[in-house]
N, CA and C of each residue as an Amber inpcrd file, in Angstrom:
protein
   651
  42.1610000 -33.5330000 -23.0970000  41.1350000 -32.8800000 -22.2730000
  40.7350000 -31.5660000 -22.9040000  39.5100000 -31.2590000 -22.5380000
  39.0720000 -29.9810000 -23.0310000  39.1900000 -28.9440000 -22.2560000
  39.9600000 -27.9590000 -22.8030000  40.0660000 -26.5080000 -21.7530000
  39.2050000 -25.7060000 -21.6820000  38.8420000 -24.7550000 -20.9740000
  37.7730000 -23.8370000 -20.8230000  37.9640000 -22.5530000 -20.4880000
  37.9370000 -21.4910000 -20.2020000  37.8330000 -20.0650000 -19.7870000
  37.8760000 -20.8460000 -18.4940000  38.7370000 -19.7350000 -17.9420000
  38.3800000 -20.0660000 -15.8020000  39.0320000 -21.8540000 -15.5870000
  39.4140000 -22.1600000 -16.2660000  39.9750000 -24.0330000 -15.9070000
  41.5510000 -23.1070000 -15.1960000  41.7440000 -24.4240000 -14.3620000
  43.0840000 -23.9330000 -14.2130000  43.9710000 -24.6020000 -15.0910000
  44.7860000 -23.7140000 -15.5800000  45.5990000 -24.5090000 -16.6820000
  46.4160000 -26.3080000 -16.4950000  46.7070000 -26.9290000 -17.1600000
  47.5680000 -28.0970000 -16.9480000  48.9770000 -27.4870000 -16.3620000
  49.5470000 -28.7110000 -14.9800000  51.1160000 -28.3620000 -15.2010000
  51.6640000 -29.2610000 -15.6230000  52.7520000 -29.3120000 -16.3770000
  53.7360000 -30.2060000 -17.0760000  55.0930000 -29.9550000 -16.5560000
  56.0590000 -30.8210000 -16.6460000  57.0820000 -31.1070000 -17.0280000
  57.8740000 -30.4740000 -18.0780000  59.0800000 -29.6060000 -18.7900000
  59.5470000 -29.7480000 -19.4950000  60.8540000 -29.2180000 -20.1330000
  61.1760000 -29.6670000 -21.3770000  62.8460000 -28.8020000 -21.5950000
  62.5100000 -27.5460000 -22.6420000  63.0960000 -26.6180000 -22.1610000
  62.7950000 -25.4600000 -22.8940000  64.4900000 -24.9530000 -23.4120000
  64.2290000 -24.3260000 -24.1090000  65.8100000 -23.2290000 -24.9840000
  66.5560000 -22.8490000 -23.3050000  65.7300000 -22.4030000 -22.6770000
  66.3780000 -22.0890000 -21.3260000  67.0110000 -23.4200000 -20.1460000
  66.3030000 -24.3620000 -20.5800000  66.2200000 -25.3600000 -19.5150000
  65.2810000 -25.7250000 -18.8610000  64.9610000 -26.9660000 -18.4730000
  63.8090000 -27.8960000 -17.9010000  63.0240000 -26.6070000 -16.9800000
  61.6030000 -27.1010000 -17.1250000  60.8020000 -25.9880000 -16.4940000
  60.0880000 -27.0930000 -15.6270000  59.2730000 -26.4540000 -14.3200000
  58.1910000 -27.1340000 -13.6930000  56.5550000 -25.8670000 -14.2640000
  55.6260000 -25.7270000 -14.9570000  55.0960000 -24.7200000 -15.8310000
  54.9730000 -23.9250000 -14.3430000  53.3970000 -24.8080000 -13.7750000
  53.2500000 -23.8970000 -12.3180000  53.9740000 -23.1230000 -11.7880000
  55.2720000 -23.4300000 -11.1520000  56.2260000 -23.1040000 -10.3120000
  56.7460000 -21.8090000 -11.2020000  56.8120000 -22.1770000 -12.6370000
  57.6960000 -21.2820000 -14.0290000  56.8420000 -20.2640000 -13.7300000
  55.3910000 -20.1660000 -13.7670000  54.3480000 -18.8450000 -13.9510000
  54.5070000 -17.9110000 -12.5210000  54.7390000 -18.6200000 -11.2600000
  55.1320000 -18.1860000 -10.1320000  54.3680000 -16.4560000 -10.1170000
  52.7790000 -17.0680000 -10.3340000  51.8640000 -16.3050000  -9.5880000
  51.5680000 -14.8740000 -10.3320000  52.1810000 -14.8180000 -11.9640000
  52.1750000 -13.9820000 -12.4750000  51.5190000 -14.0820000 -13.5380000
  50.8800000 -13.0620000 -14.1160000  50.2830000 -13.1200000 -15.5870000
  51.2560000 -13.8790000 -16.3770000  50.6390000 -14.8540000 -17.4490000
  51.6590000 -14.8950000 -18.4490000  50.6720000 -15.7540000 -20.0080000
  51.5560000 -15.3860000 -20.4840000  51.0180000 -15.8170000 -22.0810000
  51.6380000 -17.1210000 -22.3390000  51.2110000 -18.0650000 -22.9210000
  52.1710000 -19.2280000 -23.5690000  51.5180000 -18.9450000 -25.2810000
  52.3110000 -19.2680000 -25.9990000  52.2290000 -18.9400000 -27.4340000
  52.6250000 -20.3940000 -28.5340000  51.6670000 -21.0510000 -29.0310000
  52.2620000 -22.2700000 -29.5540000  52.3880000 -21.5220000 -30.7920000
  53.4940000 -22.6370000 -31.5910000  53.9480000 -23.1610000 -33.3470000
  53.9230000 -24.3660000 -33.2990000  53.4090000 -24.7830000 -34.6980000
  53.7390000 -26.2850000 -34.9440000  55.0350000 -26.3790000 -35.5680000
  55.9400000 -25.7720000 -35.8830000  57.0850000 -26.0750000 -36.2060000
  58.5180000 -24.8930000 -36.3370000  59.4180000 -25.5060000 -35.8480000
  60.5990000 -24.0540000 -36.1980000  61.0660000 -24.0060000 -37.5890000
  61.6880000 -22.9040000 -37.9880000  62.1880000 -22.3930000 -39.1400000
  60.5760000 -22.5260000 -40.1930000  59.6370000 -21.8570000 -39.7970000
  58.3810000 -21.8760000 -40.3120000  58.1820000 -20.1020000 -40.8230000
  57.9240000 -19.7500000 -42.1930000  57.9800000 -17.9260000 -42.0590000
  57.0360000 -17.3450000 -40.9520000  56.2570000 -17.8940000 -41.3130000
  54.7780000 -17.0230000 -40.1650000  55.2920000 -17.1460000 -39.0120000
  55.4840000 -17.8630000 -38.3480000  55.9560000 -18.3850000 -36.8020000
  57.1820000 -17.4840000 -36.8600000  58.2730000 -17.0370000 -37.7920000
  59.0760000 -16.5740000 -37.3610000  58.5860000 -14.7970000 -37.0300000
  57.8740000 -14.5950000 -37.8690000  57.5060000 -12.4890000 -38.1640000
  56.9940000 -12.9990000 -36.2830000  56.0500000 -13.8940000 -36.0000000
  55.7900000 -13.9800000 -34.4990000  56.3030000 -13.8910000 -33.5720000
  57.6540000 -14.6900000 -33.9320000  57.9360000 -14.7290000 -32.6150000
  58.9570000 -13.3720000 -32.4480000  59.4450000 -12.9120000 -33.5660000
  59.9420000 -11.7520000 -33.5320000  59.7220000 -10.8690000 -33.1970000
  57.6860000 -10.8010000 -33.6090000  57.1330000  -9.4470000 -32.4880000
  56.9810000  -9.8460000 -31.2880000  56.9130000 -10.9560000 -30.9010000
  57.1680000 -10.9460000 -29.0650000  58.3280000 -10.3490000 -28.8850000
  59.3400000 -10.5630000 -29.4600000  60.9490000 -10.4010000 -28.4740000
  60.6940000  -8.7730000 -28.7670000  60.3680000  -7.9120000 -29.6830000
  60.2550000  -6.6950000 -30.2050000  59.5580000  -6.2690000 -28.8040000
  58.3350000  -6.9470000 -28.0020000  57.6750000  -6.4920000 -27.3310000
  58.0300000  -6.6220000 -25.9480000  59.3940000  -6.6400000 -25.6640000
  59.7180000  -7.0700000 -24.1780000  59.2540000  -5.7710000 -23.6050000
  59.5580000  -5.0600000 -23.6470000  59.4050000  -3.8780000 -22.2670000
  58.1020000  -3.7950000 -22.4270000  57.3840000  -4.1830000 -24.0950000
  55.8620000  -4.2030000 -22.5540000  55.1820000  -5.2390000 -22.0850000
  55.6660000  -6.5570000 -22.2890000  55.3470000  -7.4670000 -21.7500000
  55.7790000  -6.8310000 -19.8840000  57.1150000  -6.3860000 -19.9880000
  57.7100000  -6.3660000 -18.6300000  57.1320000  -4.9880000 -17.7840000
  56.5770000  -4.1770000 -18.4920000  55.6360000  -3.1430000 -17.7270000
  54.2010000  -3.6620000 -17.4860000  53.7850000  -4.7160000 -17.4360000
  53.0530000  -5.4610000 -17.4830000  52.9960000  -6.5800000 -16.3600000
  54.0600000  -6.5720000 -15.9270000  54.5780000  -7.7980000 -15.5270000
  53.7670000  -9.3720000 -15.9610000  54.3470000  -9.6750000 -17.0580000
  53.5710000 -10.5180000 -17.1580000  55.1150000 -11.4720000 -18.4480000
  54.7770000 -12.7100000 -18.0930000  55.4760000 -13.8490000 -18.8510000
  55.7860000 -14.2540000 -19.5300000  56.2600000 -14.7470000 -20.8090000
  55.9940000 -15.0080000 -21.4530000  56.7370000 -16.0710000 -22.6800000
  56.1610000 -17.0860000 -22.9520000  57.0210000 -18.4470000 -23.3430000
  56.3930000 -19.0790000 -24.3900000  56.7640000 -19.3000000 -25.6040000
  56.2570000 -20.2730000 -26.3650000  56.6080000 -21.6300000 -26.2670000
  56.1900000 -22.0070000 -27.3220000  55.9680000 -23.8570000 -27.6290000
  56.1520000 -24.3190000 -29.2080000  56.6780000 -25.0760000 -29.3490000
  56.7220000 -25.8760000 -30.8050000  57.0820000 -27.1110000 -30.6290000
  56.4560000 -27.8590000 -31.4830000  56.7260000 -29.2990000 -31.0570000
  58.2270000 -30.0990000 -32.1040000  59.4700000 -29.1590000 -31.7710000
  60.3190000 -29.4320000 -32.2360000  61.4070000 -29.7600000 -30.6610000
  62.8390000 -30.0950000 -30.9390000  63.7260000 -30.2160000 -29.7840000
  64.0800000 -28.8470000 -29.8720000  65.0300000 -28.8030000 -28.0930000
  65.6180000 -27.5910000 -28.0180000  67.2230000 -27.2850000 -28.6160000
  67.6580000 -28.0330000 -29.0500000  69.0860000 -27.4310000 -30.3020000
  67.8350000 -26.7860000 -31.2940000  67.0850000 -27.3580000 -31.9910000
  66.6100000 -26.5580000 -32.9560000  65.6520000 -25.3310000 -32.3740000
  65.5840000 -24.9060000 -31.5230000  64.9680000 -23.7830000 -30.7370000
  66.1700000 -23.2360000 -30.7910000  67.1090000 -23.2100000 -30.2360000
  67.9350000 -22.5700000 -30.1490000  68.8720000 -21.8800000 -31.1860000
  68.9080000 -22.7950000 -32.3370000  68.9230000 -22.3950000 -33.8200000
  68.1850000 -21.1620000 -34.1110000  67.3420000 -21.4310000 -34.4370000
  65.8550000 -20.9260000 -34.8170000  65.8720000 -19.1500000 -34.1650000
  66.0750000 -19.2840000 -32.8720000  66.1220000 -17.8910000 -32.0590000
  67.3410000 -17.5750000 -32.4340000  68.6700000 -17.6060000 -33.3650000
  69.1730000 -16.7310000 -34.1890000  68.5820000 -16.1160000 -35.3420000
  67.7210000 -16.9060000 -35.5990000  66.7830000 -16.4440000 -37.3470000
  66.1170000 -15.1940000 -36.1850000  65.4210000 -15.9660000 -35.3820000
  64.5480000 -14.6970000 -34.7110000  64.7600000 -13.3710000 -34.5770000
  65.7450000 -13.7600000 -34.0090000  66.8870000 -12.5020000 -33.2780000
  66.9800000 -11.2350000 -34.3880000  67.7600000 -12.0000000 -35.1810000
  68.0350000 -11.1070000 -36.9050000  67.1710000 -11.1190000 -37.3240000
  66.0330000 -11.1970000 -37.5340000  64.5640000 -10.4700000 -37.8340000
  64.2540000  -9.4210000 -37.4230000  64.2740000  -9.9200000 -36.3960000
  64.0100000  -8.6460000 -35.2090000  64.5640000  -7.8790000 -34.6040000
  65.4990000  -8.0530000 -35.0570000  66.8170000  -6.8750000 -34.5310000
  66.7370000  -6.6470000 -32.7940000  66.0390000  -7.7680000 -32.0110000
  65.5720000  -7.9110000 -31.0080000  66.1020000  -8.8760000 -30.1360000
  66.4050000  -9.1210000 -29.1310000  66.5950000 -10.3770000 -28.4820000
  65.2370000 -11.2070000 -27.9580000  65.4630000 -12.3100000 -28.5930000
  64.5920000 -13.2840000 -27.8080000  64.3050000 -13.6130000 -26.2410000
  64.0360000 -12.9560000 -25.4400000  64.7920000 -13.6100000 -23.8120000
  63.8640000 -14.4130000 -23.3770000  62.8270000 -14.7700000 -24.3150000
  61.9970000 -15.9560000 -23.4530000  62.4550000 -17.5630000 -24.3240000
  61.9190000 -18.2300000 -22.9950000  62.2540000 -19.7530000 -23.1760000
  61.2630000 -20.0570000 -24.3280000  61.6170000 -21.3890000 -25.0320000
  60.8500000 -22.1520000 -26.1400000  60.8320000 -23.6130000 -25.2000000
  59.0740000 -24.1310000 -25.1180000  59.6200000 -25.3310000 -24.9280000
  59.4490000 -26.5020000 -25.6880000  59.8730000 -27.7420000 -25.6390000
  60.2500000 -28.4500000 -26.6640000  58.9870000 -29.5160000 -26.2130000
  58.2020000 -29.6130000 -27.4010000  57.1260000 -30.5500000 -27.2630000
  57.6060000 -31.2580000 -28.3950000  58.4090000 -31.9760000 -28.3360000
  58.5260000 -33.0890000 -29.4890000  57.2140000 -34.3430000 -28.9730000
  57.2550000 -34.8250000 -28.1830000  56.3220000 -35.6440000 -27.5820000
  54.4980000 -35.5120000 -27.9240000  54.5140000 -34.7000000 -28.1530000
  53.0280000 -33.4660000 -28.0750000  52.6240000 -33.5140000 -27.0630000
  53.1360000 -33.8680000 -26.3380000  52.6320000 -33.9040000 -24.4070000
  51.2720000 -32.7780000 -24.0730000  52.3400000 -31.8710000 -24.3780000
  51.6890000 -30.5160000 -23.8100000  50.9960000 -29.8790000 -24.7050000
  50.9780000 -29.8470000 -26.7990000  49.9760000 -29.6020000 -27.4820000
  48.7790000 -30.6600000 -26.9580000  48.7590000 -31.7690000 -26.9080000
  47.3990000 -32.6680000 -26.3950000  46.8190000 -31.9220000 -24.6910000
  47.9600000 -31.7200000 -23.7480000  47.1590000 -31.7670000 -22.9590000
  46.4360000 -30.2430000 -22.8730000  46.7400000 -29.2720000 -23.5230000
  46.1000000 -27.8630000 -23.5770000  45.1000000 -28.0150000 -24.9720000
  44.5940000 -29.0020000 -25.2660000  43.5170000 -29.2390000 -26.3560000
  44.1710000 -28.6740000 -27.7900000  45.2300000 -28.3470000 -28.2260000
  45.5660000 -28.4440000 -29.3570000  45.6720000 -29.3390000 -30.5980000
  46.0210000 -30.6780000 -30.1860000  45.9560000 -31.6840000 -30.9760000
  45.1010000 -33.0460000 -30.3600000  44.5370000 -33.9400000 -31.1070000
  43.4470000 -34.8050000 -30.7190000  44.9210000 -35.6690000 -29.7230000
  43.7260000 -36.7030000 -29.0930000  44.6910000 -37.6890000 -28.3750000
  45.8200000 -38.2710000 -28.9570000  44.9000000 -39.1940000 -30.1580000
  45.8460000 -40.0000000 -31.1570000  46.6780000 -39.1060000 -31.9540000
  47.1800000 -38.2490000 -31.7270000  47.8500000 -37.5860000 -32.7230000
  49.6410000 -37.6810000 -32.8370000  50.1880000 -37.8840000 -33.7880000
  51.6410000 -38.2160000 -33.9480000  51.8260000 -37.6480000 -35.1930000
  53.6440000 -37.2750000 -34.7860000  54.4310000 -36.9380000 -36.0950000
  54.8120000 -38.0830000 -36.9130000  54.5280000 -37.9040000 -37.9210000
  55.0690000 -38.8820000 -39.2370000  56.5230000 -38.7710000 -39.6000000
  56.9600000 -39.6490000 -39.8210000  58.7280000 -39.2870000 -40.4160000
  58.1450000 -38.6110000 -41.4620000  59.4780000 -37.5850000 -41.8000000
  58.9220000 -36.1840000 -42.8620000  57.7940000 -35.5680000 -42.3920000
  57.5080000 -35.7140000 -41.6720000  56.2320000 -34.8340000 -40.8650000
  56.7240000 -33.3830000 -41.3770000  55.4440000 -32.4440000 -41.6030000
  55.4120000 -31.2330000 -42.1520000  54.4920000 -30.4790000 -41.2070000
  55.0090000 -28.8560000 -41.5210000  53.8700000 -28.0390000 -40.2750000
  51.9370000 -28.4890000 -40.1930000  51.8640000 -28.7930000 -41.6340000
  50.4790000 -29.5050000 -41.8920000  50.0570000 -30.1540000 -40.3170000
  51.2570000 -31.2590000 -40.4400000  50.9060000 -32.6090000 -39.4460000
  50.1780000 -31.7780000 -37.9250000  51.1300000 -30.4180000 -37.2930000
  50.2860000 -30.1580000 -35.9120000  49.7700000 -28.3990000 -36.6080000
  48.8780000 -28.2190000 -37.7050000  48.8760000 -27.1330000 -38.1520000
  48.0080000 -26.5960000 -36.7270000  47.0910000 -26.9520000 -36.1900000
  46.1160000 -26.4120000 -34.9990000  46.9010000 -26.2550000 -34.0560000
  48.3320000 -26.0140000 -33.6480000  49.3400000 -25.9390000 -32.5250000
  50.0710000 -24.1270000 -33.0260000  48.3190000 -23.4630000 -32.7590000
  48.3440000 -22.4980000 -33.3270000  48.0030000 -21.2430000 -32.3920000
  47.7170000 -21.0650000 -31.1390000  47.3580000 -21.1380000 -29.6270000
  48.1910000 -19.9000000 -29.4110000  47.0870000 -18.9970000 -28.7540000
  47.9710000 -17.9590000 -27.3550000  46.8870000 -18.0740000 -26.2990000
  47.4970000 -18.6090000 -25.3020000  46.5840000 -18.4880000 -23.9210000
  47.6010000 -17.7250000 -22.9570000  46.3100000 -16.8880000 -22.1920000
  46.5350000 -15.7800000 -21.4280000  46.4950000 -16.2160000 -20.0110000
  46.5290000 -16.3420000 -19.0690000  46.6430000 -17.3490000 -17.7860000
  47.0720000 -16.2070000 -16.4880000  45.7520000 -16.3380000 -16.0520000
  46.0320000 -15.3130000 -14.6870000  47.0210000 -15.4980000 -13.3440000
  47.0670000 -14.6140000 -12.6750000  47.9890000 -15.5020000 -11.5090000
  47.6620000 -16.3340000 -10.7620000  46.4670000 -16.6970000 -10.9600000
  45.8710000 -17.9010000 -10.4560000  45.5520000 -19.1060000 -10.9900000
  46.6630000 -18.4400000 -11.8700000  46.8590000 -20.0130000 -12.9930000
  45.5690000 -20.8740000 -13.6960000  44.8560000 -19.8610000 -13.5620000
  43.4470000 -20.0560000 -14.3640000  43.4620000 -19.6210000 -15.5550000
  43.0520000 -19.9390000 -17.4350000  42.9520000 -19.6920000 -18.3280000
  41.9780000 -18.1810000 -18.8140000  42.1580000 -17.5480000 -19.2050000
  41.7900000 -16.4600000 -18.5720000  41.6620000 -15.9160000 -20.0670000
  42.0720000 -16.1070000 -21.5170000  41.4940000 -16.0440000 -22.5110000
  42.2120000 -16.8920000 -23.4260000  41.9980000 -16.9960000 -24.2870000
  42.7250000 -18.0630000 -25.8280000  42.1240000 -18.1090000 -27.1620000
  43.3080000 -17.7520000 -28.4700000  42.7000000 -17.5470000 -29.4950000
  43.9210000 -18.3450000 -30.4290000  42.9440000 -19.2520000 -31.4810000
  43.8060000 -19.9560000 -32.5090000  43.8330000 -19.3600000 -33.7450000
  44.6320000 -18.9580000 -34.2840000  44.5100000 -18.7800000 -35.7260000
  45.3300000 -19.9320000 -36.8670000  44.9140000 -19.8640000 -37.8680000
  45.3150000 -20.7250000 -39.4990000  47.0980000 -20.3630000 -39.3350000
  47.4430000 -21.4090000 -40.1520000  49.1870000 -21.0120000 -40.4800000
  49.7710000 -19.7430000 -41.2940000  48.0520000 -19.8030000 -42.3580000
  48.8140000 -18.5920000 -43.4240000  48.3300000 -17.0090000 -42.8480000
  47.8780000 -16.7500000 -41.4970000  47.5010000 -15.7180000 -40.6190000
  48.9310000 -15.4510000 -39.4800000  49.4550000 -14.6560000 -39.8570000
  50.2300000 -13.7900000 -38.3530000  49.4540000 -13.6360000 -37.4090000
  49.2190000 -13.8410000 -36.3200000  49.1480000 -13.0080000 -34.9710000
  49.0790000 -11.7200000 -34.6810000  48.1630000 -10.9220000 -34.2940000
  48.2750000  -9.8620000 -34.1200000  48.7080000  -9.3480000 -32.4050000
  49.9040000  -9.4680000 -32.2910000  50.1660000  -9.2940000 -30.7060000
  49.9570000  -7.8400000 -30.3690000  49.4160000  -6.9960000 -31.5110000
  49.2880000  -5.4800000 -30.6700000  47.9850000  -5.8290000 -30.4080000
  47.1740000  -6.6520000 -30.5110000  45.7110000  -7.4140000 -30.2660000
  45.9400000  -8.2100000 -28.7100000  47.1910000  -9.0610000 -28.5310000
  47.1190000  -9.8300000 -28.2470000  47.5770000  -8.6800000 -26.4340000
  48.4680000  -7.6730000 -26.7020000  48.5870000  -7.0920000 -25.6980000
  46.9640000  -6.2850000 -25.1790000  46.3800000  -5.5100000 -26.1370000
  44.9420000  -5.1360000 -26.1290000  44.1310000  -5.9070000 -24.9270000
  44.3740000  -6.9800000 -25.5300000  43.2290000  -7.9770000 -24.0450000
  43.7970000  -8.1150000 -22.8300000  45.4700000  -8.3740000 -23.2160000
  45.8720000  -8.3350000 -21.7080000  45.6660000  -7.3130000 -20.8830000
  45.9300000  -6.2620000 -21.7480000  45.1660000  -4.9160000 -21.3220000
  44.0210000  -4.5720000 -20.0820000  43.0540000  -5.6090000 -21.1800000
  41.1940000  -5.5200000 -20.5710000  40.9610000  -6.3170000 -19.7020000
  42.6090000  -7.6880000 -19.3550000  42.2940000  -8.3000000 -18.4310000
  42.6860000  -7.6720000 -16.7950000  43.7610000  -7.5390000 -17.1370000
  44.7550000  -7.0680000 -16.2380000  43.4090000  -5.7070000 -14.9760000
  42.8400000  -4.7860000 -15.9520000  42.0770000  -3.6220000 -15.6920000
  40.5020000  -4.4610000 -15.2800000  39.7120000  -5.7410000 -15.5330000
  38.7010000  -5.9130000 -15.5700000  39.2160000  -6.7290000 -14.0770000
  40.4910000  -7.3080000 -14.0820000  40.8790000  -8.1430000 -12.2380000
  40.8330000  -6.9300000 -11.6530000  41.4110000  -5.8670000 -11.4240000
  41.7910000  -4.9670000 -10.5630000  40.7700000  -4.1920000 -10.1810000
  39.8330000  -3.6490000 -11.1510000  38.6830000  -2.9660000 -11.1920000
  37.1440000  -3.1870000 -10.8870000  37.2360000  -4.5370000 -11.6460000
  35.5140000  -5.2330000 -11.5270000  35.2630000  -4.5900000 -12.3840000
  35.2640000  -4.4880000 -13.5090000  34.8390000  -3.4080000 -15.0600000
  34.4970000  -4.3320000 -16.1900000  33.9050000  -3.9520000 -17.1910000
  34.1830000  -4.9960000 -18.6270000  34.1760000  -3.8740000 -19.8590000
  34.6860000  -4.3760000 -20.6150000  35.0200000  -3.6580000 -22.1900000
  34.5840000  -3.8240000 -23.2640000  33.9020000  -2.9110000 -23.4770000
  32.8530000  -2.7670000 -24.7170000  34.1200000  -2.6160000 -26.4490000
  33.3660000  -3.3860000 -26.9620000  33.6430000  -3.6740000 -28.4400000
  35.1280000  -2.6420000 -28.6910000  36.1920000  -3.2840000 -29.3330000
  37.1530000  -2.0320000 -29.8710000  37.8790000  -1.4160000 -28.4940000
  37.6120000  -1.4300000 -27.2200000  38.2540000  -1.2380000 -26.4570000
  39.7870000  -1.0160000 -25.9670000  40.3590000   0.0120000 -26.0110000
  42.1080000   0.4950000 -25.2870000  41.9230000   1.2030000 -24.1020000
  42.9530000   0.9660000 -23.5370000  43.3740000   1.4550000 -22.6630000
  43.1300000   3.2950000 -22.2120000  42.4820000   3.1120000 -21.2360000
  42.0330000   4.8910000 -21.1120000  40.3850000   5.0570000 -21.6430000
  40.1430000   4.3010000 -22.4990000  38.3340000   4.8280000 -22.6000000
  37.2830000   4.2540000 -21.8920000  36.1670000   4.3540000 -21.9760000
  35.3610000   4.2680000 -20.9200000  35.3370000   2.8400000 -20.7150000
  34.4430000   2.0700000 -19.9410000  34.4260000   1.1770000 -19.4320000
  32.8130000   0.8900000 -18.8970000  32.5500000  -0.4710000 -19.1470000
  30.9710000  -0.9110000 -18.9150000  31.0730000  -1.2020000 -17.2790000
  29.8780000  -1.0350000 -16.7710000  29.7130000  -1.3710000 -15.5480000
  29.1140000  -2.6810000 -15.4350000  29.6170000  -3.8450000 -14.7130000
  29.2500000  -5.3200000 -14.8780000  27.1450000  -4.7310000 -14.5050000
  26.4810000  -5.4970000 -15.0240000  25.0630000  -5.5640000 -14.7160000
  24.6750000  -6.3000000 -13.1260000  25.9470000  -6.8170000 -12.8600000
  25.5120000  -7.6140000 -11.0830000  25.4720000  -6.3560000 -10.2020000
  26.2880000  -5.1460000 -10.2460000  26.4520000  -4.0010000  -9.5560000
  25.4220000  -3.3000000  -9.6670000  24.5300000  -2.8360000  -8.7630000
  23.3600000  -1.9460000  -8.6670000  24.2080000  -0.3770000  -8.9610000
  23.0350000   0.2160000  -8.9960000  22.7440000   1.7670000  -9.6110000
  23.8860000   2.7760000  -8.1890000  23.2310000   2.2700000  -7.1990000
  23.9220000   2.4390000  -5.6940000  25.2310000   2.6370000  -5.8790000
  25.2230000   0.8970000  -5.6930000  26.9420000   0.6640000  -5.9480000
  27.7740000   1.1480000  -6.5100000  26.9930000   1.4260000  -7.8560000
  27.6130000   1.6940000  -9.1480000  28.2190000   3.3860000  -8.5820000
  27.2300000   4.2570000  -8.3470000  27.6370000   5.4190000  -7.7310000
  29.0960000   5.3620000  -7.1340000  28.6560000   4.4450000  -6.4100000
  29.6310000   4.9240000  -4.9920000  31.2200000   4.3880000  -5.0810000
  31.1300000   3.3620000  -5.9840000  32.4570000   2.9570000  -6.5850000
  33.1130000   3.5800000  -7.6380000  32.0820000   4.3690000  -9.2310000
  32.7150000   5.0880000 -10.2740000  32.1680000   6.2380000 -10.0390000
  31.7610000   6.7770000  -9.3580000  30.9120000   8.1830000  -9.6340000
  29.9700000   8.1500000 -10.4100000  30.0190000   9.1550000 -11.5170000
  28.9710000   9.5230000 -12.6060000  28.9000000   8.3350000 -13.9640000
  27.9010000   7.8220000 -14.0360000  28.0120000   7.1800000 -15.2380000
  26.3870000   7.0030000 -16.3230000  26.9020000   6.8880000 -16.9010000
  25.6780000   6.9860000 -18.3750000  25.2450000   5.6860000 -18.5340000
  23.7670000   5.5790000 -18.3990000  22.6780000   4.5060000 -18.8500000
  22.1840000   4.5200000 -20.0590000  22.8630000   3.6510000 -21.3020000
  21.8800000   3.7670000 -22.3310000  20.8860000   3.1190000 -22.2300000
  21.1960000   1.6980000 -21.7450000  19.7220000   0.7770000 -21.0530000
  19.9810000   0.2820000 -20.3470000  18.7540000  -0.1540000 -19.6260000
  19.2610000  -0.7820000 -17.9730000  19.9530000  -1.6040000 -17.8540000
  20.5330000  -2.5430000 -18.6590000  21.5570000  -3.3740000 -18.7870000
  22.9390000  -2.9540000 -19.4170000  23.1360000  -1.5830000 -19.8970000
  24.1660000  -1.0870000 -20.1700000  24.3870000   0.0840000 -20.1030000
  25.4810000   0.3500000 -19.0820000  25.9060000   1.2860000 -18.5410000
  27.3820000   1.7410000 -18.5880000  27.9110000   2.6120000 -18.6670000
  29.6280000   3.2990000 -19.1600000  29.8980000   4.0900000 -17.9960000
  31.2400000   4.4060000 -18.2220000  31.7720000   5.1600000 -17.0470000
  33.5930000   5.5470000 -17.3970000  33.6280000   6.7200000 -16.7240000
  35.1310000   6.8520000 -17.0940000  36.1640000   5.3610000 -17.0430000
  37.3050000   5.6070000 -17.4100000  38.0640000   4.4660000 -17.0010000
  38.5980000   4.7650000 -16.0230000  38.5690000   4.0310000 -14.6450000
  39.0310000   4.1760000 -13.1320000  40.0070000   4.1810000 -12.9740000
  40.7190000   4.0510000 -13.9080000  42.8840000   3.9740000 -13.5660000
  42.5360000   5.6660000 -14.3320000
């Protein structure tokens, strides 16, 4: 199936490094990220997953989730998050879950229907199981970006949006190009001039369709 911005995500079934998950029930109404690999003991996938575990306290000032995927079993997840660990001089504390099946790369549009591992199968075989989706507490898809195998992740990027999401739910705001935390902020174009007043105060019109304003936090 094809996913979309605003879909509510798929729930699945599954076994993770931690133990069998129900996803829905797992997200329990909170922001959270899921993060695919097509394979463990992979270099790129590892510098990754290392800066997640590096990034717990701000995932957790955040409150927000956070779990990958590889379509390997969970002994070799569990392997694997010692390499992590000693990378990162970090603890891993999130679950991995085990898509040997591709269950869950197919049903979040990562890999085509027909798609299967080959004996000797190589990261090649699910290279597009390359995925971070952002998923609101309403379990709606809420952003997602794939990159190539020979590309790292940029999770100080990847926190950035959670950032602009987290502030654009709470606020009714949107974020102009290059956007962090603390600078100004666009006023959606559905909000009149009025409104606009009476909710941000003072704000600057470069054209009638774009308008700035302090940041409201």
């Amino acid at each position: 199936m094809a996913l979309r911005i605003n879909d509510t995500v798929p729930d699945f079934k599954a076994d993770t490094s931690d133990g069998p998950i129900q996803f829905h029930d797992w997200l329990d109404r909170k922001w959270a990220i899921l993060f695919s690999h097509p394979k463990d003991f992979t270099p790129v996938c590892t510098t990754e997953f290392s800066a997640v575990a590096q990034l717990a306290d701000e995932w957790a000032k955040r409150d927000t989730k956070v779990i990958g995927i590889s379509v390997d079993g969970v002994d070799d997840h569990k392997k694997w998050k010692g390499d992590i660990e000693t990378f990162a001089g970090a603890t891993a504390g999130f679950p991995i879950i085990a898509d040997e099946g591709l269950t869950v790369s197919k049903m979040y549009d990562m890999l085509p229907a027909d798609a299967y591992l080959p004996d000797g199968r190589t990261p090649n075989d699910s290279a597009t199981v390359r995925s971070v989706f952002i998923i609101g507490p309403d379990k709606q898809l809420k952003l997602m970006m794939t990159y190539p195998m020979t590309v790292g992740r940029n999770f100080g990027e990847v926190l950035r949006a959670l950032d602009a999401l987290q502030a654009s739910a709470k606020h009714g705001i949107a974020m102009p190009a290059n956007w962090t935390e603390g600078q100004d902020v666009i006023i959606p174009a559905t909000v009149s001039n009025e409104d606009a007043t009476a909710k941000f105060g003072d704000f600057t019109t470069h054209f009638p369709y774009l308008r700035t304003t302090k940041f409201p936090g």
